[in-house]
N, C-alpha and C positions, 0 to 999 in steps of 0.2 A: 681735579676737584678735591676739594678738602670736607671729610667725613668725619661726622662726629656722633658716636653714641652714648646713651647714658641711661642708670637702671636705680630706680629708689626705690626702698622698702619703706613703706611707712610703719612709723612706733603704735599706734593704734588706731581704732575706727574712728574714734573722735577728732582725729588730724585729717580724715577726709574733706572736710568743706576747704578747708584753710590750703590743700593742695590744691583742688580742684579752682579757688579762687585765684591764685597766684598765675596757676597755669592757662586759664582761660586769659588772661594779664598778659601773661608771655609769649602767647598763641597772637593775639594781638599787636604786641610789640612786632613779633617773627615778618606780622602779611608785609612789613614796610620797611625790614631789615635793606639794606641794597645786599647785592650777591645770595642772596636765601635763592636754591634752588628748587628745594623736595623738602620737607618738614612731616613727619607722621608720628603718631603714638601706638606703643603696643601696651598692652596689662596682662597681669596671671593673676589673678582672683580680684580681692577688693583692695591690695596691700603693695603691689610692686607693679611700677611703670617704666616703661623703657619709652626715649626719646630716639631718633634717627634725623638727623638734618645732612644736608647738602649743600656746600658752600662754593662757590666761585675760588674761593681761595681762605687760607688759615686767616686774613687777617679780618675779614669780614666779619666772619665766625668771634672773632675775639671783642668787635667793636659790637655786637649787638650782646654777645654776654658779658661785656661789662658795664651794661650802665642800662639804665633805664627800670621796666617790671623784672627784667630777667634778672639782673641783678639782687632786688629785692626778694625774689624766688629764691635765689642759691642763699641768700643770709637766713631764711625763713627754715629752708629745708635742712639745714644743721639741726633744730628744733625738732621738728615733725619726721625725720627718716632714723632709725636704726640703720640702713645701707646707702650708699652713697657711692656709685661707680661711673664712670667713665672710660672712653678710648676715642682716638683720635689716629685719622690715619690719612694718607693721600689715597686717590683710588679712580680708577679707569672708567667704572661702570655704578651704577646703584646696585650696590647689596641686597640682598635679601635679607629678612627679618632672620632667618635663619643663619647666614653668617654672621651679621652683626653678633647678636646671640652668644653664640660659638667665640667668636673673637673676644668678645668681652669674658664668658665664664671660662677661658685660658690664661687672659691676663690676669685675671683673680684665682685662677687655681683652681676652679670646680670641674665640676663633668656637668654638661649642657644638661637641662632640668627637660 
């Protein structure tokens, strides 16, 4: 299975609606993806969201973010995020929010928040 997580900070409260419209857009796009296994959201406060999906395979994952709401999300959130992170991995089992987590604030260098 092909895993991919992802963590935005938004630039300020005012970029709230404009997130939350795009992603309710891409949440929609995701029910009809083919290969879409597991799909969830996590938050830490009003400002950073992290995504987790699970894919049948890398290439699935590539045909539903590249085109369509999702698409128009990622051009959007250049705008509306001061942080912008990903990771991408093959994987056995579903993760926990917790390793996700972990794996992403290593690839970026932090100590897990």
């Amino acid at each position: 299975m092909f895993i991919s997580v992802t963590r935005m900070r938004l630039k300020r409260k005012r970029n709230l609606p404009a997130f939350i419209w795009y992603t309710l857009r891409s949440v929609s796009q995701s029910k009809k993806a083919p290969g879409l296994l597991h799909s969830s959201l996590d938050k830490e406060g009003w400002h950073t969201y992290w995504t987790l999906t699970l894919w049948e395979n890398k290439d699935d994952m590539k045909m539903y973010r590249n085109k369509g709401n999702h698409l128009k999300a990622m051009k959007i959130s250049r705008k509306i995020a001061s942080e912008l992170e990903s990771l991408n991995w093959e994987g056995d089992h579903h993760p926990s929010w917790s390793e996700c987590k972990e794996r992403l604030h290593i690839k970026y260098g932090r100590k897990q928040s």
